[in-house]
N, C-alpha and C positions, 0 to 999 in steps of 0.2 A: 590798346593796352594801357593799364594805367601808368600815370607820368609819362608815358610815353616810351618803357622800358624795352629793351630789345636784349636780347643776349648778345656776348659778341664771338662774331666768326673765329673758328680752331685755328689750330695750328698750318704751318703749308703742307700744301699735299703735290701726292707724285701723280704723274700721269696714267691715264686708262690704257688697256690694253688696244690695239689693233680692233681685237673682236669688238669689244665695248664700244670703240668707234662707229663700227660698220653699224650697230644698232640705231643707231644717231640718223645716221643717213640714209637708212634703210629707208625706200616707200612707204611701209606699214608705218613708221615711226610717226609720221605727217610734219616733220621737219628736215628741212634742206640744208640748214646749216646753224650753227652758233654766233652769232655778231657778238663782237667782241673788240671791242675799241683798243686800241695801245695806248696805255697810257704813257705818257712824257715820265712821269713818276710818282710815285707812291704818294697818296695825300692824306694824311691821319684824318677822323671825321670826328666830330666835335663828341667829347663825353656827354653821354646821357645822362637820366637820374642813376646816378648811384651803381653805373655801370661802365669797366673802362672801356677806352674806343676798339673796334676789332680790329687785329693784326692785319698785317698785308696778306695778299696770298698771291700765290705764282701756277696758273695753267696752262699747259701745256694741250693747242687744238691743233686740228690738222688741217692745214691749208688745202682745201680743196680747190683746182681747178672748174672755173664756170665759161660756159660759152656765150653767155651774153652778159661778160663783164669783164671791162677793161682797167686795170690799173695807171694811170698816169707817171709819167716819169718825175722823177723827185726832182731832176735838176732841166724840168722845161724843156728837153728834147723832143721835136719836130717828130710826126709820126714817118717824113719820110726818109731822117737821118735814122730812125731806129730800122726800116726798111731793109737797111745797106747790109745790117749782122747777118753772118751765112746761117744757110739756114737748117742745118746739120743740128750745129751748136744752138739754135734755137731752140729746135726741137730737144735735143737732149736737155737743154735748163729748164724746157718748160714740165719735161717728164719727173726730175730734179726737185721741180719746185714742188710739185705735187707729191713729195714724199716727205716735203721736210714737215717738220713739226716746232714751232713759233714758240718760243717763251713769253706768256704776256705778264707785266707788273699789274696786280688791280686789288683795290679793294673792295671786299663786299660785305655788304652790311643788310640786317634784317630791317625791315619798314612795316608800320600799318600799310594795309590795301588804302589806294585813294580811288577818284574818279577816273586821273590821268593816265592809271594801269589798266584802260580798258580791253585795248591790243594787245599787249602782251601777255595779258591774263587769257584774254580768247583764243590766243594762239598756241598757248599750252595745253588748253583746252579741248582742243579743233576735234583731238582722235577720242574723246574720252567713251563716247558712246559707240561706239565703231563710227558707220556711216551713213547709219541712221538720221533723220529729217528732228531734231526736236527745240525744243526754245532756249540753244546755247548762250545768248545771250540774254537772256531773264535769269540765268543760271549766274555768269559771271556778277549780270547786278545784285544779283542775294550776295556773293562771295566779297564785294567789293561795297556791298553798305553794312556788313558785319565789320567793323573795324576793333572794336573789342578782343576777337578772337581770331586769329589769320594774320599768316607772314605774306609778305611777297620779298625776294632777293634780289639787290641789286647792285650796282658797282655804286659806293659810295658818293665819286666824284659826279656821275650821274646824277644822284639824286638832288647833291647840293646847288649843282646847277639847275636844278627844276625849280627849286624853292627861291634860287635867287630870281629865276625868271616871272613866276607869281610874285614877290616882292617888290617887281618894279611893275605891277600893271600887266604882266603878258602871263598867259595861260600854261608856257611852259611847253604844248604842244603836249603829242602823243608820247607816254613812253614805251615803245615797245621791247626795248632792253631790259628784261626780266629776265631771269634764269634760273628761279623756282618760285613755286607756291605750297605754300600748306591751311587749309582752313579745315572745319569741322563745322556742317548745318543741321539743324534740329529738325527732322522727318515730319515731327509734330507740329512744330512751330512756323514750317514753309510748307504745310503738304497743302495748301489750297492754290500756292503758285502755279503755275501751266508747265514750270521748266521741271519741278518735284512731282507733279504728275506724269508727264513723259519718262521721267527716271523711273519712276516704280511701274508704268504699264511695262516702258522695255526690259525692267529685269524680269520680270511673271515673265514675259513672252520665253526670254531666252533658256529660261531655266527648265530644264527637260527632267530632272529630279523629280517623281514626285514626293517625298520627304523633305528633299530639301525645298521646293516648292512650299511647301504647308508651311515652313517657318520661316521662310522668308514672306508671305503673305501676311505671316502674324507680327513681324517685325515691320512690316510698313504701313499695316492698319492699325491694330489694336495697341500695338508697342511702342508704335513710330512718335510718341511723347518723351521717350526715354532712348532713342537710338539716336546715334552722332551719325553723318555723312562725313567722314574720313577721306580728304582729297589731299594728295603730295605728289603732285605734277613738277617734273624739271625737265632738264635737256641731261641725254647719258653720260653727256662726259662731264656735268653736275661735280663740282668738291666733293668727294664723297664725304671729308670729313664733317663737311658741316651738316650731313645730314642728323646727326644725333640731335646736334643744337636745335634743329628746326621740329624734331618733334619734343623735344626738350620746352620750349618755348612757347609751345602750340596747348602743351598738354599743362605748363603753368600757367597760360590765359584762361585755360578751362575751371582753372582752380580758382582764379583771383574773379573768374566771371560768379560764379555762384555768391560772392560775396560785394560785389563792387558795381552791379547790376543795379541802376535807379530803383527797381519794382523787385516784387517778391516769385514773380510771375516769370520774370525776367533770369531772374538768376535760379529757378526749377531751372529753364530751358534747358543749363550747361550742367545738369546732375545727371551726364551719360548714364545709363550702366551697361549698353552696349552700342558698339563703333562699328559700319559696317562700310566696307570700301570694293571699292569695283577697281580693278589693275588689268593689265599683260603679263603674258606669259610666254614663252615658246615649249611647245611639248613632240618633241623628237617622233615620227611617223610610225618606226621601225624600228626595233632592237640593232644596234651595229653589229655585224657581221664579226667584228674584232674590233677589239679595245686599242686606241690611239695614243702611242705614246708623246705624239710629237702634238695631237689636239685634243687633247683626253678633254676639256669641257665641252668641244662639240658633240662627245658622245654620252655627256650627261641626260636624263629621262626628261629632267625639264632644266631651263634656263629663265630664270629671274631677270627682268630687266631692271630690278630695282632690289638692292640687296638687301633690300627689310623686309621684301614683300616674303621671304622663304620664314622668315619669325613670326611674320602676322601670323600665317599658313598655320606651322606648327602649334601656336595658340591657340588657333578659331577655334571654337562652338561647333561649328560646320560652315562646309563652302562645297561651292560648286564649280564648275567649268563650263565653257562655251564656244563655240567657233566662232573667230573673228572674218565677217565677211567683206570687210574692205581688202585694197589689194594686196596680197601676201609681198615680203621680202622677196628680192631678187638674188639677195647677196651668198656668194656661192659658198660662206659659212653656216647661213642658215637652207640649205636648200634639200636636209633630212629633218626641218622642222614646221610645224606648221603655228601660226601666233592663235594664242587664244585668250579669251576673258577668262579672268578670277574674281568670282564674289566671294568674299570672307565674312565670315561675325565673330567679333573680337570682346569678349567680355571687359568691360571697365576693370575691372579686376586684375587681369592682367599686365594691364599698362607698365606697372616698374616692372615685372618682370621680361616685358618688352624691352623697357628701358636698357634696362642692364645687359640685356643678350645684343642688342643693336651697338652700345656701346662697347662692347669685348670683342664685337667682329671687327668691327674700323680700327680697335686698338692693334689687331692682331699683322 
């Protein structure tokens, strides 16, 4: 981004529902948990060009119980003095513990992609194509040498301690504490890479339409000079609020790219006129038998795991559906639904009127 501009993080937000959780940790999901450091306290992060620093925010995750992970005692107790507690009341604190839900202080902040985000970028990544064999990582390096155009999200204090660690000589190590991404890649501009060819054989493959077939063929041959790849990977229980920012911020690099591009060539690339994105979905098996008053969104026809993704929907051009063949959710919320894929095409056109509907649902 130029000067190095970032928008800054919204307002605090309130915590997800139960359900919203279970999506998280659901097997399909391909994430086990959220890391998420506590921080000692709140650290403002230094102002950018001409942008003030972002607000703190406050998340609320849920402590899940692991069986191959121990906490150590804060104050140095002996594993065989903790031994002696009955083991009744163990049990019940450890049932306890797995219910509560942890207030963490953090700040996060938007960054250019570096090198360092190559984990946590691949990790957000892991389910993108179901579970399919293709060149996930030639994918993340296109995502992470476009620095121009692409957020990744992270806790502030994190980051500043990366940069002081490259500052004295050390590499900073991996960061894999990310917990969102957003980029847009030119079909045109990457379709000779191996990981943009495996993209386009597996959508042909999956796509059983044949209409919508014929133009998704024509969007990734003939058109794919003017078509955006549209990726916004997080964890569910993700700020919602800052999701507007993030395509907010995404969609004025697109702008400032056609103009701020060294070459002329360069700045065509980011003259979208259409965005196409591959998502999740859940779409209900069976009609409910009777309407739930006590989980009326379990017996919604589809569930959104991403609550923009129902405005792209309504916008697209056309899309399609698909079955996701990795392993289904187990969790006995979802167990009248089955996950599927959603290809959309989203006309450039559209975009602020994206804009505007994504930001009156968060307001809401």
């Amino acid at each position: 981004m130029p000067g190095g501009r970032k928008r800054p993080a919204p307002a605090p937000f309130a915590g997800f529902s139960t359900f919203a959780r279970s999506l998280l940790f659901s097997p399909a999901s391909g994430f086990s948990r959220l890391p998420l450091p506590v921080a000692p306290a709140a650290k403002p992060q230094q102002e950018t060009t001409g942008m003030p620093p972002p607000p703190s925010k406050r998340a609320k995750l849920a402590e899940l119980p692991s069986d191959d992970e121990e906490f150590p005692s804060s104050d140095g107790e002996s594993d065989t003095e903790s031994s002696h507690s009955d083991g009744d009341n163990s049990s019940s604190d450890d049932d306890d513990a797995s219910q509560e839900m942890e207030t963490v202080q953090a700040d996060f902040a938007f960054f250019d992609p570096k090198p360092s985000d190559f984990h946590g970028v691949r990790l957000l990544l892991k389910t993108y194509l179901d579970s399919k064999p293709w060149d996930l990582t030639g994918f993340v390096d296109l995502i992470l040498e476009q620095t121009t155009v692409g957020t990744v999200v992270k806790m502030a204090e994190d980051e500043e301690d990366g940069e002081d660690g490259e500052a004295n000589g050390s590499d900073g190590g991996d960061n894999d504490d990310l917990f969102g991404l957003i980029t847009v890649l030119n079909l045109g501009r990457y379709g000779e890479n191996r990981c943009i060819k495996d993209l386009k054989d597996y959508l042909l493959g999956v796509c059983g339409d044949k209409d919508a077939k014929k133009k998704l063929r024509a969007l990734l041959e003939e058109k794919a000079s003017t078509v955006g790849l549209l990726v916004c990977r997080r964890f569910v229980n993700f700020p919602y609020e800052m999701v507007p920012k993030m395509y907010d911020s995404l969609f004025d690099e697109v702008s400032w790219a056609t103009e701020d591009e060294p070459t002329q060539e360069l700045q065509d690339s980011f003259r979208f006129k259409q965005y196409l994105l591959v998502v999740r979905i859940f779409e209900r098996k069976t009609p409910p038998k009777q309407k739930s008053k006590s989980n009326k969104d379990y017996d919604e026809p589809v569930i959104y795991s991403k609550l923009e993704d129902e405005i792209f929907r309504e916008l697209s051009s056309w899309s399609f559906t698909f079955p996701i063949r990795a392993e289904q959710s187990a969790q006995q919320e979802l167990k009248n639904y089955r996950e599927m894929g959603l290809v959309m095409c989203v006309k450039a056109e559209a975009i602020p009127k994206f804009c505007k509907k994504l930001e009156a649902l968060v307001s809401e």
